[in-house]
N, C-alpha and C positions, 0 to 999 in steps of 0.2 A: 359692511353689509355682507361683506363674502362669507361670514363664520354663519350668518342667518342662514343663505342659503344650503350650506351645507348642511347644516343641521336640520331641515326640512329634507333632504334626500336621503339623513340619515333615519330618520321615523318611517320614512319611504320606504326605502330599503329594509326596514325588519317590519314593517306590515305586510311587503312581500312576502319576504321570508316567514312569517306569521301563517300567511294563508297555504304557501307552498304547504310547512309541515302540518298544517291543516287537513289541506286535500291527502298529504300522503298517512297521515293517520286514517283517514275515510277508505280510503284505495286497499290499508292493509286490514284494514276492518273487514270490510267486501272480500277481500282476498280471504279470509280465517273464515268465514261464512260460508263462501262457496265452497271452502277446499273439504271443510266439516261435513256438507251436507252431500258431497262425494265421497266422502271414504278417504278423504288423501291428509298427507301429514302437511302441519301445520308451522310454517317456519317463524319463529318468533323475530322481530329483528328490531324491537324496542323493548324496554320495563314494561313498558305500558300494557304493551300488547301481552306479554309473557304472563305478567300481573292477571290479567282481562281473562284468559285461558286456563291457567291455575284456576280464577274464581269461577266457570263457567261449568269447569270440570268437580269443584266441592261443590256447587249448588245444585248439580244433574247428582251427583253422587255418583257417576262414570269414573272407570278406569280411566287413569289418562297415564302413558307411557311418554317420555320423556330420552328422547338423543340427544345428548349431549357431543359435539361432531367439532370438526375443524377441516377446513377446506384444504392442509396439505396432508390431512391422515390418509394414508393408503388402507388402511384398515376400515375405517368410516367412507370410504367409497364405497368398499370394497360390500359393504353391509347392506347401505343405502336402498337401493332398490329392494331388497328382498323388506325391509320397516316399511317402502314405498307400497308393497304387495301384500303387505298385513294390514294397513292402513285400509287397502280396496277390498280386500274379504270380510273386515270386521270394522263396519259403519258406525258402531255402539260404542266403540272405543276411541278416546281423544287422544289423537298422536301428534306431539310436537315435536321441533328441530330447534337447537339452539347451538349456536357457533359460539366455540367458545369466546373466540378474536372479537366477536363483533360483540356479545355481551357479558365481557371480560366480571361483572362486578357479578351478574348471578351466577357463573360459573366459579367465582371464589365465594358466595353466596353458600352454593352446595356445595362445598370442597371436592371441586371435580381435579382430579387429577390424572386419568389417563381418559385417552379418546379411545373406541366411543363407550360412554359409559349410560346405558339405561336405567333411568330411574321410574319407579311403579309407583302410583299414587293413588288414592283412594280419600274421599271427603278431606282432603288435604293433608294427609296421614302421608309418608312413604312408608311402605307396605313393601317395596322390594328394591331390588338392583343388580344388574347385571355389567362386569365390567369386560368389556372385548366383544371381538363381532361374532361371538355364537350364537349362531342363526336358531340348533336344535335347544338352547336354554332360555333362548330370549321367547321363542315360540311357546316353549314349558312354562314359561314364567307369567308369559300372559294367561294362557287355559287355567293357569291354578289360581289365578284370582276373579279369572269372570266365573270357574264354576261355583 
């Protein structure tokens, strides 16, 4: 009767776990929502979500800029805030964050290979890119595709 029991704690245990990643797909949904309708960049930290944001950005036909970052680049700190401050001047525009660590498969997806490397997107076209933390080309490179 013990293998019964267990196995009832095991369906247990991933219904938990079911509803956990449940609520926390809901929580990063709410999270991409609010951050959009502030002006603030938008960290991807699933497929799903990344998937969700690509499609959100072809269906508006918005620019959507694209960090591709890692949590020990000195250089992607180093950038951070000023993508933080283009994100709050320019509300029209969909700015995401994607670590490369945490979603290793789309950063070999986009053959990213130096941090931080900005990708420009347009109706799901890339339309641009900028590799390193230049503030005055990344700034250039967005003006010349919203004009």
């Amino acid at each position: 009767e013990t293998p019964k029991e267990e196995g009832g704690g095991g369906e247990e245990t991933e219904q938990i776990n079911n509803t956990k990643r449940r609520k926390e797909k809901e929580k990063e949904k709410q999270r991409a929502k609010m951050a959009a309708e502030e002006g603030q960049v938008i960290a991807c930290h699933t497929v799903e979500s990344w998937n969700e944001q690509l499609q959100k950005g072809n269906d508006s036909k918005t620019l959507v800029v694209v960090d591709f970052t890692a949590s020990w680049c000195g250089p992607c700190r180093f950038i951070a805030p000023f993508f933080a401050d283009l994100a709050k001047k320019l509300p029209n525009v969909i700015f995401l964050k994607v670590d490369i660590d945490e979603l290793k498969s789309v950063a070999s997806d986009w053959a990213i290979e130096s941090m931080p490397t900005f990708m420009f997107m347009k109706e799901g076209k890339i339309v641009d890119k900028v590799v390193g933390a230049k503030k005055d080309e990344l700034h250039s490179t967005i003006a010349k595709h919203l004009a």
